[in-house]
C-alpha positions as CSV (number, residue, x, y, z in Angstrom):
1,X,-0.1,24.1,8.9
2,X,-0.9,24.9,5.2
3,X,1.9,24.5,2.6
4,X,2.7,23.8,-0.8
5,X,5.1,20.9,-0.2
6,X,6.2,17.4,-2.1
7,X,4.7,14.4,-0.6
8,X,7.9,12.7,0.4
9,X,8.7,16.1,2.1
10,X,5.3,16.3,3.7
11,X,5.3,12.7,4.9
12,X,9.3,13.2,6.7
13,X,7.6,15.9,8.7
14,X,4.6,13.6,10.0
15,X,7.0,11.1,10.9
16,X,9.1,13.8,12.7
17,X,5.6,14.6,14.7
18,X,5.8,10.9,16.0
19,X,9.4,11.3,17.8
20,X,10.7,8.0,16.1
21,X,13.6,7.2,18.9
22,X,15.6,4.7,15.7
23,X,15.2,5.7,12.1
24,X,16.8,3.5,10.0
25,X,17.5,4.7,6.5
26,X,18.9,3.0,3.2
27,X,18.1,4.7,-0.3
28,X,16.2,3.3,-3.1
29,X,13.7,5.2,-5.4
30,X,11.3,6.7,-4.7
31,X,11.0,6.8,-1.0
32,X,14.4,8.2,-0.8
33,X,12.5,11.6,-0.6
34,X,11.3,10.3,2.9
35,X,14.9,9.0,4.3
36,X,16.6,12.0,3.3
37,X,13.8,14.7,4.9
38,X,13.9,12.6,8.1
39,X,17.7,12.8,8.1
40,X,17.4,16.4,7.3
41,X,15.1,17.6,10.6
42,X,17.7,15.1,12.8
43,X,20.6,17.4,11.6
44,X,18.5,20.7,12.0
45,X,18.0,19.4,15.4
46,X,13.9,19.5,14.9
47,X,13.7,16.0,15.8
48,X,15.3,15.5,19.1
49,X,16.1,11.8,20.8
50,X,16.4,10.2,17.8
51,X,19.6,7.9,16.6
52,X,19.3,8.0,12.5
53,X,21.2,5.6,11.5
54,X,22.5,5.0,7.7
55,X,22.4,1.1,7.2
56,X,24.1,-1.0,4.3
57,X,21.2,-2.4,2.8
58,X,17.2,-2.7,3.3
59,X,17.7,-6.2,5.3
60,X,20.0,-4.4,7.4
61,X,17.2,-1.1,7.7
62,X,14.3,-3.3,8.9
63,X,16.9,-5.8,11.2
64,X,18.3,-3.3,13.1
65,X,14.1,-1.8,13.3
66,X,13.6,-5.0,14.8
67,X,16.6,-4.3,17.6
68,X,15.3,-1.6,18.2
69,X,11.8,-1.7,18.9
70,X,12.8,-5.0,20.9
71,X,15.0,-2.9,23.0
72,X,11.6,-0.7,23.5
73,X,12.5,2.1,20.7
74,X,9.8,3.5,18.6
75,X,11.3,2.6,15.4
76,X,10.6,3.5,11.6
77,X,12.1,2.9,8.0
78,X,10.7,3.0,4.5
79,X,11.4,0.6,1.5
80,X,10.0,0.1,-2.1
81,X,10.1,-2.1,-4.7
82,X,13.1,-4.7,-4.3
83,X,14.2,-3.1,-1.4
84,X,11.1,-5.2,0.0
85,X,11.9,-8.3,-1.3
86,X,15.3,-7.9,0.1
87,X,14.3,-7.8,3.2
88,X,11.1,-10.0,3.1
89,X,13.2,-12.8,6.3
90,X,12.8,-9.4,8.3
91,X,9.4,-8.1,6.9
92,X,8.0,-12.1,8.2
93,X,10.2,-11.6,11.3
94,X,9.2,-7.8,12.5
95,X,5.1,-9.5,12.3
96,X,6.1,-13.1,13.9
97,X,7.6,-11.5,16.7
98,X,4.6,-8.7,17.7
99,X,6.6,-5.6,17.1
100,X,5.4,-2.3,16.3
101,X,7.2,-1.2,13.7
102,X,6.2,1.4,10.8
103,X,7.6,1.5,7.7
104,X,6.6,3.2,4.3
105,X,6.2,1.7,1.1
106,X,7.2,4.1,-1.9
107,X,4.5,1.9,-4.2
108,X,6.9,0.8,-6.9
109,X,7.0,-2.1,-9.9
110,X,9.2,-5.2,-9.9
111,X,11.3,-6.5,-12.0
112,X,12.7,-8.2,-14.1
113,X,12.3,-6.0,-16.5
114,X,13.7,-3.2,-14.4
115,X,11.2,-0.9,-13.4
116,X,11.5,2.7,-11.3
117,X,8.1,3.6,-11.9
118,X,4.5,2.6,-10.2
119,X,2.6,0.0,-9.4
120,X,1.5,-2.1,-6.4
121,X,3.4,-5.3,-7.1
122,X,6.2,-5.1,-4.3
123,X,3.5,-4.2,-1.4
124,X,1.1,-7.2,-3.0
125,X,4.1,-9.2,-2.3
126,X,4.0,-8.9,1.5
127,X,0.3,-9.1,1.8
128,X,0.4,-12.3,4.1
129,X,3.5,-11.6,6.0
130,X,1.2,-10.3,9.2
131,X,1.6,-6.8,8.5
132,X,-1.1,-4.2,8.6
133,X,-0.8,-2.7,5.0
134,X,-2.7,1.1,4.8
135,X,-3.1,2.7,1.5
136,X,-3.2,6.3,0.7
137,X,-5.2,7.9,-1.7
138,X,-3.5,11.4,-1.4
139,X,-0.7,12.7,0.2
140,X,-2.9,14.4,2.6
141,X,-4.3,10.6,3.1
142,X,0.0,9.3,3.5
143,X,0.2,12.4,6.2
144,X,-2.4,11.1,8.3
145,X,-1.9,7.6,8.0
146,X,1.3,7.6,9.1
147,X,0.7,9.4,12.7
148,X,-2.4,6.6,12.8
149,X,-0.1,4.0,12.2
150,X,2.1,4.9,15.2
151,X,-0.7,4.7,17.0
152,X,-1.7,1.4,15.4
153,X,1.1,-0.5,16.0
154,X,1.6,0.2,19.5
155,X,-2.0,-0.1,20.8
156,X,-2.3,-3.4,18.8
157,X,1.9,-4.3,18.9
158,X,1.6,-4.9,14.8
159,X,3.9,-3.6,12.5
160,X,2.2,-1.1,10.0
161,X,3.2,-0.6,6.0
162,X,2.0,2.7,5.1
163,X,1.7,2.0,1.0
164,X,1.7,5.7,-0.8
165,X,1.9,5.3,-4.9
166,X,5.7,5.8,-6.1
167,X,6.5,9.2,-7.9
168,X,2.2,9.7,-8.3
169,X,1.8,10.6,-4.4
170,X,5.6,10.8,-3.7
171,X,7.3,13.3,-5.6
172,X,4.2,15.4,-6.3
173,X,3.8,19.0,-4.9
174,X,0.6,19.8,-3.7
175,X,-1.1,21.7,-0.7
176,X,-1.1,19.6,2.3
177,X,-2.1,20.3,5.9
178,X,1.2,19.0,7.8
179,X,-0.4,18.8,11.6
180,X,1.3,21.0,14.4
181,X,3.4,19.0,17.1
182,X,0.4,19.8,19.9
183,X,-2.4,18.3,18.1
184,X,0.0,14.9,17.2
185,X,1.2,14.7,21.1
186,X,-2.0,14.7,22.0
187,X,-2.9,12.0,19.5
188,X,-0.1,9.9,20.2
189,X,0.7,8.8,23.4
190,X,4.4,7.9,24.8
191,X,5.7,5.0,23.3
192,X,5.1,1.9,25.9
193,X,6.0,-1.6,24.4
194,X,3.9,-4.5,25.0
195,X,7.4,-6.3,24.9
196,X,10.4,-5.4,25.7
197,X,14.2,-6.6,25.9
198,X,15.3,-5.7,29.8
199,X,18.7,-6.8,31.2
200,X,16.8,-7.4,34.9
201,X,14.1,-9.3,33.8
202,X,15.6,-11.8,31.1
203,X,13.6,-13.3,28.6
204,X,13.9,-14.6,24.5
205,X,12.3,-13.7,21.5
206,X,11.7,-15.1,18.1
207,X,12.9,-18.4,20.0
208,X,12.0,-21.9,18.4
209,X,8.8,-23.2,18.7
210,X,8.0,-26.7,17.1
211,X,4.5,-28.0,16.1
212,X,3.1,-28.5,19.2
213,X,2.9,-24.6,19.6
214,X,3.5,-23.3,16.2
215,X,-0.3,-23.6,15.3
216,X,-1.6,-21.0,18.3
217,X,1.1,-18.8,17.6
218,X,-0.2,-18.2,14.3
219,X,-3.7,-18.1,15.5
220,X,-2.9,-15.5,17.5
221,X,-1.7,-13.4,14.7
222,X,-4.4,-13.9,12.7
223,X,-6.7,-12.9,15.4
224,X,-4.4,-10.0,16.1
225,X,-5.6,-8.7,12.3
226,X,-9.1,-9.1,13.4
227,X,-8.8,-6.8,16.4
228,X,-7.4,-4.4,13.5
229,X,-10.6,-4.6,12.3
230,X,-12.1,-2.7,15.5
231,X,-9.0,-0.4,15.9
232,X,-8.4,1.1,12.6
233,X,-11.9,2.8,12.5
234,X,-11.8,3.7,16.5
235,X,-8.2,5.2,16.2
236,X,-9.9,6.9,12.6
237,X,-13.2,8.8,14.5
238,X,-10.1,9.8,17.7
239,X,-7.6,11.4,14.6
240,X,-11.2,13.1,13.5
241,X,-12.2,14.7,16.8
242,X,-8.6,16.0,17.3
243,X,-7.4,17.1,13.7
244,X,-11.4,17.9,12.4
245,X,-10.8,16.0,9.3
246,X,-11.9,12.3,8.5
247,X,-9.0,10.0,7.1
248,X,-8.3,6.8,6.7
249,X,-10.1,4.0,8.0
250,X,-11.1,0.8,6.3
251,X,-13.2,1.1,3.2
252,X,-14.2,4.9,1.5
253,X,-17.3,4.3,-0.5
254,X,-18.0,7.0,-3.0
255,X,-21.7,7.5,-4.9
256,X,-22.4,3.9,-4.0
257,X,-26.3,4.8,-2.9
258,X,-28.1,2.5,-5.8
259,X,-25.3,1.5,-7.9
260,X,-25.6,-0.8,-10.2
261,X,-21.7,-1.4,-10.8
262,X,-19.1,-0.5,-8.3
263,X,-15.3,-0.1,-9.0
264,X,-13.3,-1.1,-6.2
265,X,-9.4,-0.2,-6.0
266,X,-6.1,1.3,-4.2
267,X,-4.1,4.2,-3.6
268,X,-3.9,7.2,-5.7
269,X,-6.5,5.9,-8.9
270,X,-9.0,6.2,-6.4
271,X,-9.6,10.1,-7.6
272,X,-9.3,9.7,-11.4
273,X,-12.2,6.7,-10.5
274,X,-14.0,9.0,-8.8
275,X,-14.3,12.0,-11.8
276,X,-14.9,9.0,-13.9
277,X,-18.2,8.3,-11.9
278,X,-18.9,11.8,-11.7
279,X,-18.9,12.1,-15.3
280,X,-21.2,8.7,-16.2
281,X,-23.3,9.6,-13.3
282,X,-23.6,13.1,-15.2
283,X,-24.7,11.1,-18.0
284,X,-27.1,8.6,-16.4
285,X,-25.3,5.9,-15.6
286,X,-25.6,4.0,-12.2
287,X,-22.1,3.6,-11.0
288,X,-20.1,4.1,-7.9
289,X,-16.9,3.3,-6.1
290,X,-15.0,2.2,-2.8
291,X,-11.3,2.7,-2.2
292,X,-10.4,-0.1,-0.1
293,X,-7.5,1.9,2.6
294,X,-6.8,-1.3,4.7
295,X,-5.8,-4.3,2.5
296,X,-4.3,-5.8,5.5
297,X,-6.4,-6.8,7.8
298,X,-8.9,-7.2,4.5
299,X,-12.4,-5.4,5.6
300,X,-14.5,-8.2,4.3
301,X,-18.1,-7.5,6.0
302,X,-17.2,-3.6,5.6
303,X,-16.6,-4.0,1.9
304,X,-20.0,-6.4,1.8
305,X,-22.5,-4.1,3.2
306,X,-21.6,-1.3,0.6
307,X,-21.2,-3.4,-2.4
308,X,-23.6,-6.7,-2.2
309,X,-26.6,-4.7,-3.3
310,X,-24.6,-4.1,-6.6
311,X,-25.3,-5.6,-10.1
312,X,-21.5,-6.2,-10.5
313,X,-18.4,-5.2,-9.4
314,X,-15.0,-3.9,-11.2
315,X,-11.8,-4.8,-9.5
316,X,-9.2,-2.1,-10.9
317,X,-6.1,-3.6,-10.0
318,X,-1.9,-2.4,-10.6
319,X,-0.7,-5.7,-9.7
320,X,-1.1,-9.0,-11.5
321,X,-1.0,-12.4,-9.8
322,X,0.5,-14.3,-13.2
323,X,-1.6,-17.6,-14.2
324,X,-4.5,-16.3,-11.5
325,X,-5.4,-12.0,-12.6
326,X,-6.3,-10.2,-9.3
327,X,-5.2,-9.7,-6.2
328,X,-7.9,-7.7,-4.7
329,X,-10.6,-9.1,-6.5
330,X,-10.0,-12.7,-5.1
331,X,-10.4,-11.0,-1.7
332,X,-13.7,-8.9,-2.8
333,X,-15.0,-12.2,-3.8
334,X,-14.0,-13.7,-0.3
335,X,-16.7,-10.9,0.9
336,X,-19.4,-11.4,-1.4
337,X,-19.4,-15.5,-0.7
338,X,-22.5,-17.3,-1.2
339,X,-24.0,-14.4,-3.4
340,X,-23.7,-14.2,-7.7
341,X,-22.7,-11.3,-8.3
342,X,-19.8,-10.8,-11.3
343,X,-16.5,-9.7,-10.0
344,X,-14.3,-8.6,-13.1
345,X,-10.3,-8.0,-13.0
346,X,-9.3,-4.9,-14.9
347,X,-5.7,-4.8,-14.5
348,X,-4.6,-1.2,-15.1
349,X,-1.1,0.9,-14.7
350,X,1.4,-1.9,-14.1
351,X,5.2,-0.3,-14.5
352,X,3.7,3.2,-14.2
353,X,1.7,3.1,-17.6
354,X,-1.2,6.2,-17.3
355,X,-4.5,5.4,-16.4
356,X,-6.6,8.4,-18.3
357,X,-10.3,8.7,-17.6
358,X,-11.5,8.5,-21.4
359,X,-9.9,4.7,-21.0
360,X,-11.5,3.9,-17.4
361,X,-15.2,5.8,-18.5
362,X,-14.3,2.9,-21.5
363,X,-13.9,-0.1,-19.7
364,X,-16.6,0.8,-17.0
365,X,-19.4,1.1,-19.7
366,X,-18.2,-2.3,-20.9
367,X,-18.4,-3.8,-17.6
368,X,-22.0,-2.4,-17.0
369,X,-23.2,-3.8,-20.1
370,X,-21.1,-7.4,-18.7
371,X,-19.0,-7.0,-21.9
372,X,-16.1,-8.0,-19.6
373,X,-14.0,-11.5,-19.2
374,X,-13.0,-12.3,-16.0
375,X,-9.5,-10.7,-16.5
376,X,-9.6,-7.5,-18.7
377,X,-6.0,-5.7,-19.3
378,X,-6.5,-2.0,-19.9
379,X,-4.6,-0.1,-22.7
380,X,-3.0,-3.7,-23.7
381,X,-0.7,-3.0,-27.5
382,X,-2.2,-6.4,-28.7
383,X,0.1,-5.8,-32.0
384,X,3.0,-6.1,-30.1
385,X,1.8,-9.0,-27.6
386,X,0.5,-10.6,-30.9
387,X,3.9,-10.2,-32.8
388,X,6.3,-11.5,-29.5
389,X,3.5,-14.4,-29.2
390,X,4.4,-15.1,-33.4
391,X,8.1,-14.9,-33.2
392,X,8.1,-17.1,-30.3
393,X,6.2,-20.2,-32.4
394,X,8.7,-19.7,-35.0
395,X,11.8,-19.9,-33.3
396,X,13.5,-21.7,-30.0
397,X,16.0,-18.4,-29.9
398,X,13.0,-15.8,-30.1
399,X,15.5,-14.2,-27.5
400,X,14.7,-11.8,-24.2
401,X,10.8,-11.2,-24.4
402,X,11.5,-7.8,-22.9
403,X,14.2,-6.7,-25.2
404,X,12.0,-7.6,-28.2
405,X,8.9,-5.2,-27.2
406,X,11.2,-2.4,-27.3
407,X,12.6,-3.1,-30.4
408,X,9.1,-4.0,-31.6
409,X,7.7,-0.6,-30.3
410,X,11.5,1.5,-31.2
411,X,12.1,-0.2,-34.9
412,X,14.5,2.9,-35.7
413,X,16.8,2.3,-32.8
414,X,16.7,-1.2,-33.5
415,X,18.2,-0.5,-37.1
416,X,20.9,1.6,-35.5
């Protein structure tokens, strides 16, 4: 059904379509959206059989997840930010121990300095804990992916972080095609765990395992995210046939045919990219892009046949690995191995800053004419960085780095 709905709205009814048996909710901004609609159709009695449950904190939300789906529950929860790192024992746990979990990420910065707005940092932060990590370009995009991750998780028995870009994709309104509860039953099967707690047949899990084991176990894992690989563009081409729209999958390549330079990225930048590269293809210019949806597994021969016939490529990135520059673009340069090609870092929107066209249109014409270092930072106030970098040399108490950019870019309130 067609409606003019928010995104965190949008996405509580698509969970609702999946008849989560244990929701577990604790607020933070800006998934809260997501918690409260799912609470919302419990009360109004839409979503039948299901035990919401308000937790204490988010190690608490994805514990008793982990209870739950043990006990053979289909379970689901949503975090953001440091709500994620507060729970990251679980986040390793829910993966180690094979359970199909699925939990939202509200895409949002970490601090310190605190930070309510958007980036990718907190989602970057799990990216090896053995999670599949989906990201959605549009809200239409965070609708689907979330009835595929359901079905995800079980057939593989994987927890699945659906990543959907904080207050961008969350709290916008926009016409979105919520599914009917037919065409998702038919989709998405009866929950039956791989694994499951039973009183009359007794068993552990998460038990110890020393080194003489610990090694296969993690093999197994790891080959667990290769059979990802297969599923997520089978389960893709099934959500297709029955809702008649394609979404999701691993890699979207966009005007790639001949490109000399392609941008590769995440999440919601992917369509202010893509007007950019309508706009210098307009002009002449060769350029194209992929929006990478599954970061976890990484799609590593998918991404190399689209882009290894490029000149270059141009990592757009809103995280930052400190001391290193990109996240992605180590793993894009994991796919192109053994080839030449340039792989620049252009790291963009970090703690919500805008990422406008004129600037990306500016930095991709740089990177086609390899103007580029290795690490470029868009929009950077080099005054101020310049100024803090100063006032450090000159004094031991240069005080809180944070504090002094404000005042730096604030001088009136500083004088107040």
């Amino acid at each position: 059904m067609l409606k003019q709905t928010e995104g965190s709205v949008a996405v509580a009814e698509a969970i609702s379509l999946c008849r989560p048996e244990v929701v577990c909710a604790y607020p933070i901004t800006p998934q809260t959206h997501i918690v409260e609609g799912v609470g919302a159709l419990v009360k109004a009695g839409k979503l039948k059989n299901c035990e919401y449950i308000n937790v204490e904190s988010e190690f608490a939300a994805l514990s008793v997840a982990i209870g739950a789906s043990a006990a053979g529950a289909r379970a689901y929860t949503a975090t953001a930010s440091q709500g994620l790192l507060f729970m990251a024992e679980a986040v390793y746990n829910a993966a180690g121990l094979g359970l199909p979990i699925v939990m939202t990420i509200g895409n949002r910065a970490i601090g310190a300095p605190i930070n309510i707005w958007n980036d990718h940092t907190d989602s970057m932060s799990m990216k090896d804990a053995g999670w599949l990590q989906l990201f959605a370009e549009t809200n239409q995009e965070a609708v689907d992916l979330h009835i595929q991750a359901f079905r995800l998780a079980e057939r593989l028995s994987l927890p699945v972080m659906v990543c959907m870009d904080g207050f961008i994709l969350t709290h916008a309104y926009e016409r979105i095609d919520v599914p009917e509860q037919e065409l998702v039953d038919k989709f998405l099967p009866l929950f039956d765990p791989v694994q499951v707690l039973d009183p009359a047949d007794p068993y552990s899990i998460g038990a110890m395992v020393g080194p003489e084991a610990y090694s296969e176990v993690r093999y197994l894992a790891h080959h667990k995210q290769q059979e990802a690989l297969v599923a997520i563009p089978e389960v893709q081409k099934e959500f297709e046939a029955i809702f008649k729209r394609a979404s999701g999958g691993l890699v979207n390549p966009y005007r790639t045919e001949g490109a000399e330079t392609i941008v590769v990225a995440l999440g919601s930048v992917n369509g202010t990219i893509k007007e950019s590269v309508d706009a210098m293809r307009d002009a002449g210019v060769s350029i194209g892009s992929v929006g990478i949806t599954s970061f976890r597994p990484f799609p590593l021969v998918a991404l190399r046949n689209i882009i290894s016939d490029a000149t270059r490529i141009v990592c757009l990135e809103k995280s930052l690995a400190p001391g290193l520059g990109g996240v992605v673009a180590s793993n894009v340069r994991l796919s192109l191995r053994g080839s030449l090609h340039p792989v620049y870092t252009v790291i963009a929107g970090l703690g919500g800053r805008p990422i406008t066209q004129k600037s990306l249109m500016d930095v991709f014409a740089r990177a086609g004419n390899d103007e580029l270092d290795d690490v470029t930072f868009l929009d950077l106030n080099w005054t101020i960085i310049n100024e803090q970098l100063t006032k450090a040399q000159a004094a031991r108490h240069s005080g809180p780095i944070a504090e002094n950019i404000l005042r730096a870019l604030n001088p009136g309130q500083a004088a107040e």
